[in-house]
Biopython code that builds the backbone (N, CA, C, O; Angstrom):
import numpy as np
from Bio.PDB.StructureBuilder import StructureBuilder

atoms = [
    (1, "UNK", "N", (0.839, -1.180, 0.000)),
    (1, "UNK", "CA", (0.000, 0.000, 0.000)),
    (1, "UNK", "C", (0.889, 1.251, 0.000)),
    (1, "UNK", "O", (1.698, 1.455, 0.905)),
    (2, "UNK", "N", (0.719, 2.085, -1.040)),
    (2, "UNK", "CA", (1.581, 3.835, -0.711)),
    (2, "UNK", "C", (1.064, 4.583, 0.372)),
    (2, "UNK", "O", (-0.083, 4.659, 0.813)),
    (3, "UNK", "N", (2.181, 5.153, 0.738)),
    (3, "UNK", "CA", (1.472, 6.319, 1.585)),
    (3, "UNK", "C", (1.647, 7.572, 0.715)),
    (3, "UNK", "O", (2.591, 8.143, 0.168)),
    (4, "UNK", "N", (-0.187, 7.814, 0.875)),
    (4, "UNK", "CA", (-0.534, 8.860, -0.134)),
    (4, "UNK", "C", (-1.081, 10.095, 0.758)),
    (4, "UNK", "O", (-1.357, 9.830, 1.928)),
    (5, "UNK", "N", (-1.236, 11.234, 0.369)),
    (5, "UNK", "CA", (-2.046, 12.282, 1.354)),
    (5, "UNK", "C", (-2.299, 13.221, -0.088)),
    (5, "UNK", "O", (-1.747, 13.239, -1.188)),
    (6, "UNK", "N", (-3.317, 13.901, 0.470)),
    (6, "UNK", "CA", (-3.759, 14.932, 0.065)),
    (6, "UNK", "C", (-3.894, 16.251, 0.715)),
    (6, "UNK", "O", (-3.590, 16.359, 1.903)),
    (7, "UNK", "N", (-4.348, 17.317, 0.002)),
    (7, "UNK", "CA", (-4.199, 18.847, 0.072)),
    (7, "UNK", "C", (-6.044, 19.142, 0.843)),
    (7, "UNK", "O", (-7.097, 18.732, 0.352)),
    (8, "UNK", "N", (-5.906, 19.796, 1.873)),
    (8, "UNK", "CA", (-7.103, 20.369, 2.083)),
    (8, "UNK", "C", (-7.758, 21.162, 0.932)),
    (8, "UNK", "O", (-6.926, 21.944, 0.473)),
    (9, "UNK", "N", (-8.745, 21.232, 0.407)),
    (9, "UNK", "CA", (-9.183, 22.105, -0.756)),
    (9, "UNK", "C", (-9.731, 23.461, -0.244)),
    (9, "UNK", "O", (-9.965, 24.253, -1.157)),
    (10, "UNK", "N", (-10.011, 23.949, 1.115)),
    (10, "UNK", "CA", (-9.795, 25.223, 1.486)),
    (10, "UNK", "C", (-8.773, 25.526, 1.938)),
    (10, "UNK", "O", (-8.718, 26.209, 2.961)),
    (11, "UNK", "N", (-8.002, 25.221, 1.480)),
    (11, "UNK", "CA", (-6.299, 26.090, 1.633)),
    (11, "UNK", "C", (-6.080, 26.757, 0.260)),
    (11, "UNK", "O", (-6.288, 26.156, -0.794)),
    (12, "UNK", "N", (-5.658, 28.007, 0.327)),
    (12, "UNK", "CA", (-5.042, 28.788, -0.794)),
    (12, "UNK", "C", (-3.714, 29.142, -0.453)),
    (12, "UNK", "O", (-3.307, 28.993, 0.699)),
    (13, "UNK", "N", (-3.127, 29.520, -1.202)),
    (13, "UNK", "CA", (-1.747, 29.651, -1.054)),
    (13, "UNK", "C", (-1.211, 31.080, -2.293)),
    (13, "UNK", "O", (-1.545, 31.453, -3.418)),
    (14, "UNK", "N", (-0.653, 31.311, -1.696)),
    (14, "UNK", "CA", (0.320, 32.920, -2.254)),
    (14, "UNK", "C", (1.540, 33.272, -1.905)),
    (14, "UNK", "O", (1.886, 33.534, -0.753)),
    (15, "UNK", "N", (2.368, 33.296, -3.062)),
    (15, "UNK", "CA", (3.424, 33.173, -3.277)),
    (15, "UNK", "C", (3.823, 34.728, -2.752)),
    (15, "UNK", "O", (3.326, 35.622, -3.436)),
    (16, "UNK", "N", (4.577, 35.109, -1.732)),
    (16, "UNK", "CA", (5.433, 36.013, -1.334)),
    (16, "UNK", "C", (7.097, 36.055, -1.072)),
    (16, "UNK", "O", (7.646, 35.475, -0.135)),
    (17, "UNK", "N", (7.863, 36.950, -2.205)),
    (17, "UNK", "CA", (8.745, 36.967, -1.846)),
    (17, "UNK", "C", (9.724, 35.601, -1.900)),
    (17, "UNK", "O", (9.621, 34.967, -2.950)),
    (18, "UNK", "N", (10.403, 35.212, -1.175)),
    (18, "UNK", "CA", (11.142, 33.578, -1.110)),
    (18, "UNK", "C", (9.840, 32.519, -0.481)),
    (18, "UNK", "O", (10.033, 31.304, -0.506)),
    (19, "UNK", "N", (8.533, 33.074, 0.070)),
    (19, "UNK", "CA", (7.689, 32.319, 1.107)),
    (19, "UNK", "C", (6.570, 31.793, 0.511)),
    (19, "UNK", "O", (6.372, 32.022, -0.683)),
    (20, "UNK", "N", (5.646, 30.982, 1.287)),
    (20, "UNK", "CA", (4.375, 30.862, 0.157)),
    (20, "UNK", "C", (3.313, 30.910, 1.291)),
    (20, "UNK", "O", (3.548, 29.963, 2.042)),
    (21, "UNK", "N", (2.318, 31.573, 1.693)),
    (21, "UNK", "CA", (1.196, 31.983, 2.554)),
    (21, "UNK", "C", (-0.001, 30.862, 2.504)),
    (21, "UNK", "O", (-0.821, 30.967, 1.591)),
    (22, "UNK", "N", (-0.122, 29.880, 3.374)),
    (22, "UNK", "CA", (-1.284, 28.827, 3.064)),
    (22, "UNK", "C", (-2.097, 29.774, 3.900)),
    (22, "UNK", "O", (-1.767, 30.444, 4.879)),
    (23, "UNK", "N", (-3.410, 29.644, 3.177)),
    (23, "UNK", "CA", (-4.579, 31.023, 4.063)),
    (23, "UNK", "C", (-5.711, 29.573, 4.081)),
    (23, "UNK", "O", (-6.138, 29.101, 3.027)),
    (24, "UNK", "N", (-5.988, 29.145, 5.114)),
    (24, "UNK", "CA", (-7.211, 28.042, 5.244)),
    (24, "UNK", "C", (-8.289, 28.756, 5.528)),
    (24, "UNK", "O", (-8.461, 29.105, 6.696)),
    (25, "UNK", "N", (-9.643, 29.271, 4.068)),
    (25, "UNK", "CA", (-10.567, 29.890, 4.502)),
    (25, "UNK", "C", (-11.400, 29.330, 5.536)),
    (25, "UNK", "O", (-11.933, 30.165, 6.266)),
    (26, "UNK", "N", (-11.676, 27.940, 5.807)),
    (26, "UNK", "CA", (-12.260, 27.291, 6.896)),
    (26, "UNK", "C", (-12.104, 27.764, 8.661)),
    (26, "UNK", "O", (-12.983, 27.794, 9.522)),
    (27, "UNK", "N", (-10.470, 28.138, 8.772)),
    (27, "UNK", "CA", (-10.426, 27.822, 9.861)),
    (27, "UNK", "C", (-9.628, 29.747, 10.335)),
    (27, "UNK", "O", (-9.090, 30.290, 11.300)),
    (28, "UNK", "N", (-10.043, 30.096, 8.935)),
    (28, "UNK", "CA", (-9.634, 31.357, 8.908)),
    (28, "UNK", "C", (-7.792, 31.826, 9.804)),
    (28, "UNK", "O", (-7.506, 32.373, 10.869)),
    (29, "UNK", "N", (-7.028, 31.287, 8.746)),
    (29, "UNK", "CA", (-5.643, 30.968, 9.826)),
    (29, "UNK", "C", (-4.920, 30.762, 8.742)),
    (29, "UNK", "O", (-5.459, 30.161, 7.813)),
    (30, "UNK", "N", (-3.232, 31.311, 8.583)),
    (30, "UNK", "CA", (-2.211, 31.470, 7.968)),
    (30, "UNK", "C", (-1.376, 30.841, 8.212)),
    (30, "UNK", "O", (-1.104, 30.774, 9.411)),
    (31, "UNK", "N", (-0.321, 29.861, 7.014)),
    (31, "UNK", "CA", (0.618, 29.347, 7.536)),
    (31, "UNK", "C", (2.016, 30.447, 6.470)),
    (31, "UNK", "O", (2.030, 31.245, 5.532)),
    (32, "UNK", "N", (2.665, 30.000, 7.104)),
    (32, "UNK", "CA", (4.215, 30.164, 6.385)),
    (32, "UNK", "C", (5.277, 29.108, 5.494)),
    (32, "UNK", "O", (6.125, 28.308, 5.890)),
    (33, "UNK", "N", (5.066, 29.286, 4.857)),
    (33, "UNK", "CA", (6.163, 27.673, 4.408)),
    (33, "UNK", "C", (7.089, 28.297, 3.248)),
    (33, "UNK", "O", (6.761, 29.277, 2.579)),
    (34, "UNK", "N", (8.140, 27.676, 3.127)),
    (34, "UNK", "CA", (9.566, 27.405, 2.302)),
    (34, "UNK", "C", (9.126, 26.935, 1.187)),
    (34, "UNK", "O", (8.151, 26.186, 1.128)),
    (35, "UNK", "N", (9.846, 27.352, 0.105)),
    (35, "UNK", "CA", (10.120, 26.528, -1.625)),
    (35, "UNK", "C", (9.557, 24.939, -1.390)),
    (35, "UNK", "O", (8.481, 24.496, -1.792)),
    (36, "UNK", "N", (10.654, 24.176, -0.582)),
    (36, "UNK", "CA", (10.964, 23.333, -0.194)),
    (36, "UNK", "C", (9.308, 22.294, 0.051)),
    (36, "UNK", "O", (8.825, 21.338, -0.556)),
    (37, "UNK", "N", (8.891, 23.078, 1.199)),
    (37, "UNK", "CA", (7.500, 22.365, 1.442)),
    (37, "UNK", "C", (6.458, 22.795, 0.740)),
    (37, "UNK", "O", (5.340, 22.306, 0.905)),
    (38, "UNK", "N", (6.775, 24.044, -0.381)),
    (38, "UNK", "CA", (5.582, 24.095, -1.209)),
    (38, "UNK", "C", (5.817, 22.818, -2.145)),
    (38, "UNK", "O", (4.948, 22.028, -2.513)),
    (39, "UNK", "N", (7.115, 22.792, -2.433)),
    (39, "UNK", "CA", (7.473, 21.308, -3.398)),
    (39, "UNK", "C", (7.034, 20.128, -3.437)),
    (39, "UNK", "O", (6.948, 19.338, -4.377)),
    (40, "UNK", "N", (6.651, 20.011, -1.955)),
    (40, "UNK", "CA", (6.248, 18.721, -1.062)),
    (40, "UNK", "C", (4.537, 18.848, -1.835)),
    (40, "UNK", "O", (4.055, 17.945, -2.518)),
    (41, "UNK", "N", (3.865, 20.105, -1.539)),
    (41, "UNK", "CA", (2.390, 20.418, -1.560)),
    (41, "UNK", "C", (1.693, 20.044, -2.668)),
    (41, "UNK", "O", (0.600, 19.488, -2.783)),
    (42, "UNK", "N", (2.874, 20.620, -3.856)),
    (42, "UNK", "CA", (2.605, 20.716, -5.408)),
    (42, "UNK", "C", (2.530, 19.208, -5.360)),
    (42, "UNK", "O", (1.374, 18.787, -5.407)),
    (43, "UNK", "N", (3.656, 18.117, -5.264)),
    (43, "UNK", "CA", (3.590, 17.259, -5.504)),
    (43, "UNK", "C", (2.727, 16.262, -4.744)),
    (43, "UNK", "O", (2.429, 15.223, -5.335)),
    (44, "UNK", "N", (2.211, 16.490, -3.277)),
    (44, "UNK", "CA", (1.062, 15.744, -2.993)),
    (44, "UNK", "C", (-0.233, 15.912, -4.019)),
    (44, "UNK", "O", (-0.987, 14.965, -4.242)),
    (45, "UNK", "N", (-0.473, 17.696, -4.838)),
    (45, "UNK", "CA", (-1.275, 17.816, -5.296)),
    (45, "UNK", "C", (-1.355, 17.043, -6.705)),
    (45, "UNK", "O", (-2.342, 16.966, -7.437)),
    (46, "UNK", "N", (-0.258, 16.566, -6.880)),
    (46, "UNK", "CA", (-0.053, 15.992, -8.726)),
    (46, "UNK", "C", (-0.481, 14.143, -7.906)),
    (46, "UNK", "O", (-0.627, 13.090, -8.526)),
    (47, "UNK", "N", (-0.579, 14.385, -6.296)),
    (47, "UNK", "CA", (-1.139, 12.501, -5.996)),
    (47, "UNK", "C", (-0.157, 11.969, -6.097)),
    (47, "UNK", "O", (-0.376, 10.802, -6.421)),
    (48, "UNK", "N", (1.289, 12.255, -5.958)),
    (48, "UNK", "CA", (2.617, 11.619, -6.237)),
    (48, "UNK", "C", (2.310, 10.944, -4.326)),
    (48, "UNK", "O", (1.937, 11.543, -3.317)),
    (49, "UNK", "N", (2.721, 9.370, -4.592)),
    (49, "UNK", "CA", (2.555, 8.944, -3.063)),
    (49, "UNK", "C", (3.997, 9.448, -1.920)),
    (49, "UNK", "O", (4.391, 10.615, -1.933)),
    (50, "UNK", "N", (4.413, 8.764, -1.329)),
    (50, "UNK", "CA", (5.126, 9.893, -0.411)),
    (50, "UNK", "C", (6.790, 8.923, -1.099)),
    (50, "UNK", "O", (7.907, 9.360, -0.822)),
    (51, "UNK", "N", (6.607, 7.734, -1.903)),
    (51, "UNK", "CA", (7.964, 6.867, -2.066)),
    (51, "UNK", "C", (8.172, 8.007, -3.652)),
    (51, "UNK", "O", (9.207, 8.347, -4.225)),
    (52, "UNK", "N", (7.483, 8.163, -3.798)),
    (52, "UNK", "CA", (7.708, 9.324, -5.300)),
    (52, "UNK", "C", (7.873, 10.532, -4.941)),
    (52, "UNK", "O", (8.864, 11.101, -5.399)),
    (53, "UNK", "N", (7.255, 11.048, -4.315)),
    (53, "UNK", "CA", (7.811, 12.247, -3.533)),
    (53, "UNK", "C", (9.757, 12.387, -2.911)),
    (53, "UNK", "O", (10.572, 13.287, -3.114)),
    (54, "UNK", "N", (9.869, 11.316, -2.281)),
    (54, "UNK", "CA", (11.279, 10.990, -2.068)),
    (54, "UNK", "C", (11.929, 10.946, -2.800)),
    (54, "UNK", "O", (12.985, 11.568, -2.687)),
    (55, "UNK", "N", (11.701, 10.316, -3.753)),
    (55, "UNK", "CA", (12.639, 9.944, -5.062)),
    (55, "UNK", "C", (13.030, 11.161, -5.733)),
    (55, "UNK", "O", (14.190, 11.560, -5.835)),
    (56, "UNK", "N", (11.817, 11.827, -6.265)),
    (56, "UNK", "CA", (11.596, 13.133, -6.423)),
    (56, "UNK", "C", (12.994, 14.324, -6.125)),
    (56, "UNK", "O", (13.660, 14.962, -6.940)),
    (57, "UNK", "N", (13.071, 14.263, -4.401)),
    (57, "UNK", "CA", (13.869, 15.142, -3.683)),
    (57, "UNK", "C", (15.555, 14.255, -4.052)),
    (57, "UNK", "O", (16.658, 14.800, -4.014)),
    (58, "UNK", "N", (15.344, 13.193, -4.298)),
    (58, "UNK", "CA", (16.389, 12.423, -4.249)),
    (58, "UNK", "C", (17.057, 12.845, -5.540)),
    (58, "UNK", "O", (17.973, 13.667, -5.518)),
    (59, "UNK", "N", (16.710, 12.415, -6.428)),
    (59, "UNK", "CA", (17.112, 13.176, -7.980)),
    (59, "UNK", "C", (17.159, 14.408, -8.414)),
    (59, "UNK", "O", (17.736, 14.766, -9.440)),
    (60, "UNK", "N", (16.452, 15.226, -7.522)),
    (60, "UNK", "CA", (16.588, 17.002, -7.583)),
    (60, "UNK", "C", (18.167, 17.258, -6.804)),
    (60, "UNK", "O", (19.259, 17.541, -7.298)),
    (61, "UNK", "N", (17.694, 16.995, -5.221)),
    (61, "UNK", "CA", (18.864, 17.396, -4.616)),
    (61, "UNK", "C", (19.680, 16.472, -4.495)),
    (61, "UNK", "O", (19.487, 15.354, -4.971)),
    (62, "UNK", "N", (20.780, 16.832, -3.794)),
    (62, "UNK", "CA", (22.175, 15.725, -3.372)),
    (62, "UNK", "C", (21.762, 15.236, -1.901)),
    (62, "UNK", "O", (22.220, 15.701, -0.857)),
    (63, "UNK", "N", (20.613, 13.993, -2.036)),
    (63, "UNK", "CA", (20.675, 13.927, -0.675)),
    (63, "UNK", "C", (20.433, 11.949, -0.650)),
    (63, "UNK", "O", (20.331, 11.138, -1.571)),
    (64, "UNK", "N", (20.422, 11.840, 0.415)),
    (64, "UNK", "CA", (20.532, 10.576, 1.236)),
    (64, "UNK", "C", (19.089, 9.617, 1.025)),
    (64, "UNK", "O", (18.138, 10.384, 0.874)),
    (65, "UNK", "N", (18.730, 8.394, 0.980)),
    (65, "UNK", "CA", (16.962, 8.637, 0.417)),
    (65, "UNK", "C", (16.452, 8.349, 1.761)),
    (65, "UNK", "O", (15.262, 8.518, 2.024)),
    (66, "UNK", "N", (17.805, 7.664, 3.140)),
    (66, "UNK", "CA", (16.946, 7.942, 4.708)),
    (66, "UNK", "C", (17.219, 8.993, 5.186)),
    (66, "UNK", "O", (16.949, 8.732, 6.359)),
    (67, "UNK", "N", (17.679, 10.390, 5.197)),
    (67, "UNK", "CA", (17.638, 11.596, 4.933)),
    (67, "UNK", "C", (16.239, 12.448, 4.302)),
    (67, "UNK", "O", (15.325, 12.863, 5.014)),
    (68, "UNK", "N", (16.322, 12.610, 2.646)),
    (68, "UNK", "CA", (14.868, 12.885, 2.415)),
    (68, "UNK", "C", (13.833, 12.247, 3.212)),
    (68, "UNK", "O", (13.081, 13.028, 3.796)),
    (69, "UNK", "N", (13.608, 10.899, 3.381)),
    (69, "UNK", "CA", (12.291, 10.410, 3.539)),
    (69, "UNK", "C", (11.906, 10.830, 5.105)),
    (69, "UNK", "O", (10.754, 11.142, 5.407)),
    (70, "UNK", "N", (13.120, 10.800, 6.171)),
    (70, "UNK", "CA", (12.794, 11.093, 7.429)),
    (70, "UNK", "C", (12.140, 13.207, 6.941)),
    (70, "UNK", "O", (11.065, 13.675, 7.317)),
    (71, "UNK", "N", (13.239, 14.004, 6.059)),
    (71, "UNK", "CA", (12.986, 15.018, 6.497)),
    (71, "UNK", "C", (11.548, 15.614, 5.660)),
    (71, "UNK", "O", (11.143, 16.727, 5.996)),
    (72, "UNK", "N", (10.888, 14.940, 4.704)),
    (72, "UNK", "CA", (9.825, 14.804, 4.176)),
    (72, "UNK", "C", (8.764, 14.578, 4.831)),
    (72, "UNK", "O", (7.788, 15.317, 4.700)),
    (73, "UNK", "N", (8.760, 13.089, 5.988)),
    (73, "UNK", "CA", (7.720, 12.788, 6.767)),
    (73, "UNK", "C", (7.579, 13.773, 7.668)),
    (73, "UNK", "O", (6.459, 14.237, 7.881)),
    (74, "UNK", "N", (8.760, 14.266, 8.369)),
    (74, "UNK", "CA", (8.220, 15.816, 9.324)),
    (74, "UNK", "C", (7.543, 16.894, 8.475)),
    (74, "UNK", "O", (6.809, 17.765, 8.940)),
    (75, "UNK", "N", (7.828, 16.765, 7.312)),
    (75, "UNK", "CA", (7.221, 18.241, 6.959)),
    (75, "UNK", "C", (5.473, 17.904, 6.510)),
    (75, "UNK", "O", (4.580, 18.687, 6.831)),
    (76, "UNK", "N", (5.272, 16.916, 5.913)),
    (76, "UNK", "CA", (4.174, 16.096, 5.836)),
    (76, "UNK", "C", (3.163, 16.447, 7.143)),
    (76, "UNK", "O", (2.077, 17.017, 7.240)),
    (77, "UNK", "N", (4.272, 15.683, 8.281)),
    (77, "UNK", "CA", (3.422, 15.450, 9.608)),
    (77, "UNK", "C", (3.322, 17.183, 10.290)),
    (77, "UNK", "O", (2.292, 17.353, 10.943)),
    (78, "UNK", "N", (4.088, 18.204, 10.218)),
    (78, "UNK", "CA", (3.341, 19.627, 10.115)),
    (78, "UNK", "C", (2.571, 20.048, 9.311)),
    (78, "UNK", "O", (1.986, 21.112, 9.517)),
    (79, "UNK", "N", (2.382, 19.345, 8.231)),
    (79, "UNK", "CA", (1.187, 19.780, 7.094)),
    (79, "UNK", "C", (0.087, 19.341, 8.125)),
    (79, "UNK", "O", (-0.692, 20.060, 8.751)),
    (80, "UNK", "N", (0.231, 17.926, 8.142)),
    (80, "UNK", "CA", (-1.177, 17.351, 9.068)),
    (80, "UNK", "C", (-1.593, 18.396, 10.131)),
    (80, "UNK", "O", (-2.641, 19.040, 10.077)),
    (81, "UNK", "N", (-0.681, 18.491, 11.079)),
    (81, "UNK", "CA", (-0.982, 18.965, 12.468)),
    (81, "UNK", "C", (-2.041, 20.429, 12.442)),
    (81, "UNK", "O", (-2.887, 20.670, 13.303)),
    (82, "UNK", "N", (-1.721, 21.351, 11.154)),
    (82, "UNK", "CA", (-2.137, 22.265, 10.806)),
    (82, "UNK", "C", (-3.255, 22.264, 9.776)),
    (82, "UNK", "O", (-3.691, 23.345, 9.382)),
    (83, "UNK", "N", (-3.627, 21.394, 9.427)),
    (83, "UNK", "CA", (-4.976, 20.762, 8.840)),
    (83, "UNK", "C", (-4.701, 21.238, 7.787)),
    (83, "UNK", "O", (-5.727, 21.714, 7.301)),
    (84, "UNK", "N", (-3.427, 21.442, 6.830)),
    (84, "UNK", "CA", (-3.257, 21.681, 5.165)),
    (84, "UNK", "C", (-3.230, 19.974, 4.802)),
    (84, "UNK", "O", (-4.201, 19.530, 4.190)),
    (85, "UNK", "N", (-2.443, 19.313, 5.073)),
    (85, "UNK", "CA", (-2.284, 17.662, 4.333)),
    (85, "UNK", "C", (-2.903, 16.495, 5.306)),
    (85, "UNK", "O", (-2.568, 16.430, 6.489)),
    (86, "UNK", "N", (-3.819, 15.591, 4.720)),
    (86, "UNK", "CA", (-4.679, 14.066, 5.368)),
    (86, "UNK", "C", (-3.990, 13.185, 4.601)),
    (86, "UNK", "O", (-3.474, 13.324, 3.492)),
    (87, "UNK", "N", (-4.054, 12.189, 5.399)),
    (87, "UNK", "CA", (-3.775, 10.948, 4.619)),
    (87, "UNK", "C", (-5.218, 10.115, 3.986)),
    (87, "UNK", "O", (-6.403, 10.011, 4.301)),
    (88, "UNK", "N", (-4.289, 9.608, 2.894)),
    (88, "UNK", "CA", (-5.288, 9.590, 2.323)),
    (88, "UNK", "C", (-6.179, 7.877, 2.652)),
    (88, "UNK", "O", (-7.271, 7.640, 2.135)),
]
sb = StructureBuilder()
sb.init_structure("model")
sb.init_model(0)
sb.init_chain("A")
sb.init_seg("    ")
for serial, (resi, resn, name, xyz) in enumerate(atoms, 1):
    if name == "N":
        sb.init_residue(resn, " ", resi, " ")
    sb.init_atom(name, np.array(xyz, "f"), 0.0, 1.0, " ", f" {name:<3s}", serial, name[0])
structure = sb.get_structure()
């Protein structure tokens, strides 16, 4: 089975500067996030499961794939906590 998640569909997002603004009209509340975890967002939104997502970071950047995958699942698991990303 993948581990897959998805995007809350009242989250919007706006690109500021180096930052990207998640605005959840639901819960009326702002997040802050990096290139990095919008990368994560885009690609939950294209339904890429979380072993494609890794791979993903793995072939972009110079990194480790138990490296990405640990520092992926934290950013994932702050998506959750803040009600932008569910599993699916």
């Amino acid at each position: 089975m993948k581990n897959q998640y998805t995007i809350n569909k009242s989250i919007l997002i706006e690109h500021v500067d180096n930052e990207f603004l998640l605005l959840d009209s639901d819960k009326n509340t702002i997040s802050i996030v990096n290139a990095s975890c919008m990368e994560i967002i885009d690609l939950i939104r294209k339904d890429k499961a979380l072993s494609e997502i890794v791979e993903h970071f793995i072939s972009k950047y110079d990194v480790e794939q138990e490296e990405a995958q640990k520092d992926i699942l934290e950013v994932i698991q702050n998506l959750e906590s803040i009600g932008v990303a569910f599993k699916k």
